[in-house]
Residue frames as qw, qx, qy, qz and C-alpha x, y, z in Angstrom:
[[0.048, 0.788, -0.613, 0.028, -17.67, -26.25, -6.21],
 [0.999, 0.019, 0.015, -0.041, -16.15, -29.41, -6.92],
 [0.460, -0.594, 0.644, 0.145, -12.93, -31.06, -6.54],
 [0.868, 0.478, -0.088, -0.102, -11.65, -32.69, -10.53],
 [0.513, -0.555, 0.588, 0.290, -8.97, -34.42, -11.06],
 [0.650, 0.667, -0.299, -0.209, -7.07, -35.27, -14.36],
 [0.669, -0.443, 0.567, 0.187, -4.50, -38.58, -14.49],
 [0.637, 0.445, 0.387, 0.496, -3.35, -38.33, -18.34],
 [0.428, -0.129, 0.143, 0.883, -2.28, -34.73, -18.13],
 [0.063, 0.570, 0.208, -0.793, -4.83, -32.80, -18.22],
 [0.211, -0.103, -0.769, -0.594, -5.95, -34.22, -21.59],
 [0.472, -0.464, -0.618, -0.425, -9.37, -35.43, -19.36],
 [0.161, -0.353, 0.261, -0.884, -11.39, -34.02, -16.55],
 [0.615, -0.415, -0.622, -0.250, -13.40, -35.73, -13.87],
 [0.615, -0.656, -0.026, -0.437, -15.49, -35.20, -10.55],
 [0.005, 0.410, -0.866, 0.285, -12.74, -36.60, -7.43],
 [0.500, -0.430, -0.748, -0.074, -14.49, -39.92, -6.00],
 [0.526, -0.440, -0.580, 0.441, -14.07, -37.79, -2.84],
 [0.264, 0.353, 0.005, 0.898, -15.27, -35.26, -3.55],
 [0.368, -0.644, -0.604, 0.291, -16.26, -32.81, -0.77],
 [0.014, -0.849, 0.015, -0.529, -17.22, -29.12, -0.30],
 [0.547, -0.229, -0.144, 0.792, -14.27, -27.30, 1.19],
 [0.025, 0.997, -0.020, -0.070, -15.23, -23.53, 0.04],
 [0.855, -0.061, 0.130, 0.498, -11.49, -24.53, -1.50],
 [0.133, 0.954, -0.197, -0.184, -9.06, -21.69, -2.25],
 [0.225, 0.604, -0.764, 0.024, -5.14, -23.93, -2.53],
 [0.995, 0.018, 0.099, -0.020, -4.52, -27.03, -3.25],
 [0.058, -0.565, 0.821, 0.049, -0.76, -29.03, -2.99],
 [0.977, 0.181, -0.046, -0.107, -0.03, -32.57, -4.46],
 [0.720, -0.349, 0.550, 0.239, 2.67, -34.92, -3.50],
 [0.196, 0.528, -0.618, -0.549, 4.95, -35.33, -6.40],
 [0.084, -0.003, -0.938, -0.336, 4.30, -39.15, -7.40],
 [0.363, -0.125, -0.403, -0.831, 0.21, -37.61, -6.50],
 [0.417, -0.324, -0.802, -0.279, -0.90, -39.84, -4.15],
 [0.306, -0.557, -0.425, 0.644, -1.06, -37.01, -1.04],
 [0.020, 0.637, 0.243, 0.732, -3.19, -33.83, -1.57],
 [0.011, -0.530, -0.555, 0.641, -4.13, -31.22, 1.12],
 [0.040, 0.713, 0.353, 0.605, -6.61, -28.38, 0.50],
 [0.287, -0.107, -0.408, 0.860, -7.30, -24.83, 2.04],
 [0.243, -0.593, -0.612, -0.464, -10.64, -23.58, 2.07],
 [0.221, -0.539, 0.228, -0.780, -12.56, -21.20, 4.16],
 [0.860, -0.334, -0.129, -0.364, -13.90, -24.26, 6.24],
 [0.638, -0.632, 0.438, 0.040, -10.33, -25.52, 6.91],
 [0.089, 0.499, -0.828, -0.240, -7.63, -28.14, 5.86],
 [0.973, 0.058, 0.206, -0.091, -8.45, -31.45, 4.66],
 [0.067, -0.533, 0.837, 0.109, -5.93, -34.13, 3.67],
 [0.882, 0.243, -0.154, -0.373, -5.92, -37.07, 1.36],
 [0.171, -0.539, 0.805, 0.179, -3.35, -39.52, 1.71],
 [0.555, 0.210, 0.804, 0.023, -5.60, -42.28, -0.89],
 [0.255, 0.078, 0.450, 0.853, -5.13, -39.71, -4.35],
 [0.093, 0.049, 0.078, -0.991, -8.10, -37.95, -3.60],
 [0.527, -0.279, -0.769, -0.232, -10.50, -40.86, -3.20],
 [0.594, -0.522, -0.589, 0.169, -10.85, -40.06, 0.67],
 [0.397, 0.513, -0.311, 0.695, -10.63, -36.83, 2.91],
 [0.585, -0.435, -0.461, 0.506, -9.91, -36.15, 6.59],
 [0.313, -0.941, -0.121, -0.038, -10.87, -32.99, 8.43],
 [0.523, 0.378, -0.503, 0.576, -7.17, -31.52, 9.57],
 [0.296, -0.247, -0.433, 0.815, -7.58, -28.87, 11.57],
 [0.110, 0.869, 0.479, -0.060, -10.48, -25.81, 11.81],
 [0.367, -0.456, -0.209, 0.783, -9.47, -22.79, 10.79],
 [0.199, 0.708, 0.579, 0.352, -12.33, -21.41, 9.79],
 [0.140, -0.971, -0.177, 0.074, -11.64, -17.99, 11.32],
 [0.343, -0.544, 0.488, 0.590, -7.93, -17.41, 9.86],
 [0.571, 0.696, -0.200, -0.388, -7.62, -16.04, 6.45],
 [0.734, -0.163, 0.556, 0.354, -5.24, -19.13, 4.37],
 [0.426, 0.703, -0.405, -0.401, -3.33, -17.49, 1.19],
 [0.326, 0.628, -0.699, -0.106, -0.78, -19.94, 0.39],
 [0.866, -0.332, 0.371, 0.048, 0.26, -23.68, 1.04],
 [0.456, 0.543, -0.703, -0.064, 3.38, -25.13, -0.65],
 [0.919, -0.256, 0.199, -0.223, 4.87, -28.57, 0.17],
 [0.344, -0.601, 0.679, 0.242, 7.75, -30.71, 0.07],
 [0.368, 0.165, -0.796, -0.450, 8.18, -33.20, -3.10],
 [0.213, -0.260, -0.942, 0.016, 6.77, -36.30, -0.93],
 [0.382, -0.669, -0.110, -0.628, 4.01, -33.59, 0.68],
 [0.677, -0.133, -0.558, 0.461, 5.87, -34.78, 4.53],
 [0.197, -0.420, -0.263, 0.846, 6.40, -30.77, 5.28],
 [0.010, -0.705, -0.469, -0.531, 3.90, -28.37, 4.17],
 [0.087, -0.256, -0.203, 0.941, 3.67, -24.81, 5.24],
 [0.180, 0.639, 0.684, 0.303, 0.74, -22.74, 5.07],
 [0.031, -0.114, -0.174, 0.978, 0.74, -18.50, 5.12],
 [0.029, -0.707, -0.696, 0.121, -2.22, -16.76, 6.64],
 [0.107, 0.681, 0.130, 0.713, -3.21, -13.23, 6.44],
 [0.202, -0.697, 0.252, -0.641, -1.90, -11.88, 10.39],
 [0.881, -0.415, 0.105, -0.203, -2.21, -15.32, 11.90],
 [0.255, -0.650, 0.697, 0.161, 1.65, -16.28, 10.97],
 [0.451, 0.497, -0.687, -0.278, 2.81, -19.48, 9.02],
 [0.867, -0.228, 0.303, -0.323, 1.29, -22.87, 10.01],
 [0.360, 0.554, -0.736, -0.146, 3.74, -25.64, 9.61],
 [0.902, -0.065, 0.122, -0.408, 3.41, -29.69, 9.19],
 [0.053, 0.703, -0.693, -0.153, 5.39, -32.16, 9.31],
 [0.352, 0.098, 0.931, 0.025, 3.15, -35.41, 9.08],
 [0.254, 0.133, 0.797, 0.531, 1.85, -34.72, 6.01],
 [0.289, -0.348, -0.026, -0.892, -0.87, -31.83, 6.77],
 [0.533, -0.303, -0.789, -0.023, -2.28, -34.16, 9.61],
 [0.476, -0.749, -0.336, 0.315, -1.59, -31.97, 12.20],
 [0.276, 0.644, -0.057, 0.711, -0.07, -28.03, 12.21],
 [0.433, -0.673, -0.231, 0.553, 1.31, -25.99, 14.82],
 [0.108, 0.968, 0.199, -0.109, 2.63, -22.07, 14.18],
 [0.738, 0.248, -0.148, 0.609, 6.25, -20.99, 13.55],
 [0.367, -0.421, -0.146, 0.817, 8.35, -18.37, 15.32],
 [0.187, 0.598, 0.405, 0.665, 6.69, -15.93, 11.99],
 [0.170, 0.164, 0.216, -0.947, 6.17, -12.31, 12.87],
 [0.282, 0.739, 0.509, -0.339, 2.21, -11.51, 12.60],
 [0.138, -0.385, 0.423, 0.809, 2.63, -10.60, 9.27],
 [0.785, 0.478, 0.225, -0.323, 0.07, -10.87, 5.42],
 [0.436, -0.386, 0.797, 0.162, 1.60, -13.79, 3.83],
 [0.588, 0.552, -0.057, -0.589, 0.88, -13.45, 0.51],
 [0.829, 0.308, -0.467, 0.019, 3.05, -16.54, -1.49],
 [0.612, -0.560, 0.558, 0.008, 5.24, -19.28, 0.48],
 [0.834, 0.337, -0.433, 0.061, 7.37, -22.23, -1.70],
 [0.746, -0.415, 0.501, 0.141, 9.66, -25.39, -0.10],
 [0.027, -0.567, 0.803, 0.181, 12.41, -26.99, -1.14],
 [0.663, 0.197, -0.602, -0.399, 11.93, -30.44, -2.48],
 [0.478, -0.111, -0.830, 0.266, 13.01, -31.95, 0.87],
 [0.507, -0.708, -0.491, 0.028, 11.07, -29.92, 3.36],
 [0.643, -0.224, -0.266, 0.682, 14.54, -28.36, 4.76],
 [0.289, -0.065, 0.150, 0.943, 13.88, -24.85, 3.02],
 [0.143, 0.763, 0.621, 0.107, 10.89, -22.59, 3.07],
 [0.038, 0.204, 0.147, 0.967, 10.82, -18.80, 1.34],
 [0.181, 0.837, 0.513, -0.066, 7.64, -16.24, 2.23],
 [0.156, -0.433, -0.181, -0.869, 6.42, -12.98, 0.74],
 [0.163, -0.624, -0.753, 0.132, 4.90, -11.30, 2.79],
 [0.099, 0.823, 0.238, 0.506, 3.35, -7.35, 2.98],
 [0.157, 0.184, -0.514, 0.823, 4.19, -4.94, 6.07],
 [0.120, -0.485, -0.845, 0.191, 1.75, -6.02, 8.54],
 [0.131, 0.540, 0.226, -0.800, 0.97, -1.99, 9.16],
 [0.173, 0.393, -0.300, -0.852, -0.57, -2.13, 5.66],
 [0.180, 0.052, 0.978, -0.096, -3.02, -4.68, 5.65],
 [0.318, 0.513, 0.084, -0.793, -5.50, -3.06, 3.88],
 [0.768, 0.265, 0.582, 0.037, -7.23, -4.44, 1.08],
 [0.485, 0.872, -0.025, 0.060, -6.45, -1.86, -1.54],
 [0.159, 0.858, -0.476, -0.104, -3.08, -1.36, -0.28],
 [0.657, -0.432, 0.615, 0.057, -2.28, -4.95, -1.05],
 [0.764, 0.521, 0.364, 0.117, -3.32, -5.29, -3.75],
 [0.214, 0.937, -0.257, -0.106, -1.22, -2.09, -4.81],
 [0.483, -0.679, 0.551, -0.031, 1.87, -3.68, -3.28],
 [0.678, 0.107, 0.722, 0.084, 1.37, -7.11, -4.88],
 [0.639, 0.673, 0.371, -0.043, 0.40, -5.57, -7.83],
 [0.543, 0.784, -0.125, 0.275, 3.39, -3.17, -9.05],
 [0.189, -0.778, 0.599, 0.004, 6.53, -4.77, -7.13],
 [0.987, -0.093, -0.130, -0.008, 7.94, -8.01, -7.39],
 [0.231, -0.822, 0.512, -0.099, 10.66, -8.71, -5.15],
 [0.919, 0.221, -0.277, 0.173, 13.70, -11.97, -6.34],
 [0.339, -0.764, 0.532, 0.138, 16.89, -13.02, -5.29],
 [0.553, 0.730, -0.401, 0.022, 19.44, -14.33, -7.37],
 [0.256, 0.508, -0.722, 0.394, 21.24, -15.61, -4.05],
 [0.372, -0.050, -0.910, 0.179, 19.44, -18.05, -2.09],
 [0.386, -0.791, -0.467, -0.083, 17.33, -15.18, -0.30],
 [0.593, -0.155, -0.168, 0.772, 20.67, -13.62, 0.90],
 [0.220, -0.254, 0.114, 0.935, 20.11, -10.50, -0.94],
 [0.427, 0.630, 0.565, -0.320, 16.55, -9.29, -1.75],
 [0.031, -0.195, 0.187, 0.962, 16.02, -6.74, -5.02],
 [0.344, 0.698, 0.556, -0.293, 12.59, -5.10, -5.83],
 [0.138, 0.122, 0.587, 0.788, 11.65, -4.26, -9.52],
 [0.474, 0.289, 0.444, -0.703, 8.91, -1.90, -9.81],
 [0.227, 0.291, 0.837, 0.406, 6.26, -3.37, -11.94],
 [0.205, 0.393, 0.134, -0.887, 3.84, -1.07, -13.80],
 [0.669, 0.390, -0.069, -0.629, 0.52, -1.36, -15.95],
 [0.317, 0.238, -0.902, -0.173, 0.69, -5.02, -16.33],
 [0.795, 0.041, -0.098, -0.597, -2.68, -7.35, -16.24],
 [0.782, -0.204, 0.555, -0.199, -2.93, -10.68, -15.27],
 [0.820, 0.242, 0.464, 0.233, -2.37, -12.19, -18.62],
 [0.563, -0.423, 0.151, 0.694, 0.35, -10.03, -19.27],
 [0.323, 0.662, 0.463, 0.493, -1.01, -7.50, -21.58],
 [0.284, 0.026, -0.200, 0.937, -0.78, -3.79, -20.85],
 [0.202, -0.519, -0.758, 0.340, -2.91, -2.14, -18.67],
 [0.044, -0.926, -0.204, -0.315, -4.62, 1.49, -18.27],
 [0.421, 0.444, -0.205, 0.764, -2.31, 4.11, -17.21]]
């Protein structure tokens, strides 16, 4: 497992200089690219030199990590776990502490550009099951239309990852 990076759009592909086995799983990038974090089963790591150098965060090798998102400059980053709640940073994934989150599987998270606004998904903790998340995740998706104000779930049915139709 390697860590590539691409600095022409994704026209060319190459090994990071720094690269380092993480057992990665999510990766965030500062908008102007020169701040990454990763999430791996071995923990966080953080770059703040475009992915030429990385820094241990924090361990948390014994907490499941779905999700990270980040602010535009990568200042606030959130990360959702599966029952351990919603780890939030605010010096650039250097250090994390927990939020007020219910104990909850925290399946997607997204920020605002400045840091001020942060959205999860997340399942009903009593149903933490692997099959029945997948169910859950798999034929609902739940939007809003109003800032988060007002939730509405659409069921989704027979629909495949690359959006083709699915067995019945």
């Amino acid at each position: 497992q390697h860590i590539y990076r691409s600095t022409d759009y994704g026209v060319t592909w190459s090994v990071s200089s720094g690269d380092i086995i993480t057992n990665a799983t999510s990766m965030i990038m500062s908008s102007d690219g020169n701040r990454q974090t990763i999430t791996g089963t071995n923990g966080v790591y953080f770059s703040d030199t475009s992915g030429n150098n990385w820094t241990t965060s924090v361990d948390m090798t014994n907490i499941t990590m779905n999700c990270i998102t980040s602010s535009a400059t990568s200042e606030h980053q959130s990360i959702g776990t599966d029952a351990s709640g919603v780890f939030m940073s605010s010096d650039y994934g250097k250090t994390w502490k927990v939020s007020n989150s219910v104990s909850s599987y925290w399946v997607d998270i997204a920020m605002s550009s400045t840091g001020q606004h942060t959205y999860v998904i997340s399942s009903n903790s009593a149903k933490t099951s692997g099959s029945i998340k997948k169910t859950i995740l798999e034929n609902a998706l739940v939007y809003s239309l109003s800032g988060g104000g007002n939730a509405n779930t659409v069921s989704v049915q027979n629909v495949v990852g690359n959006g083709e139709s699915g067995p019945t």
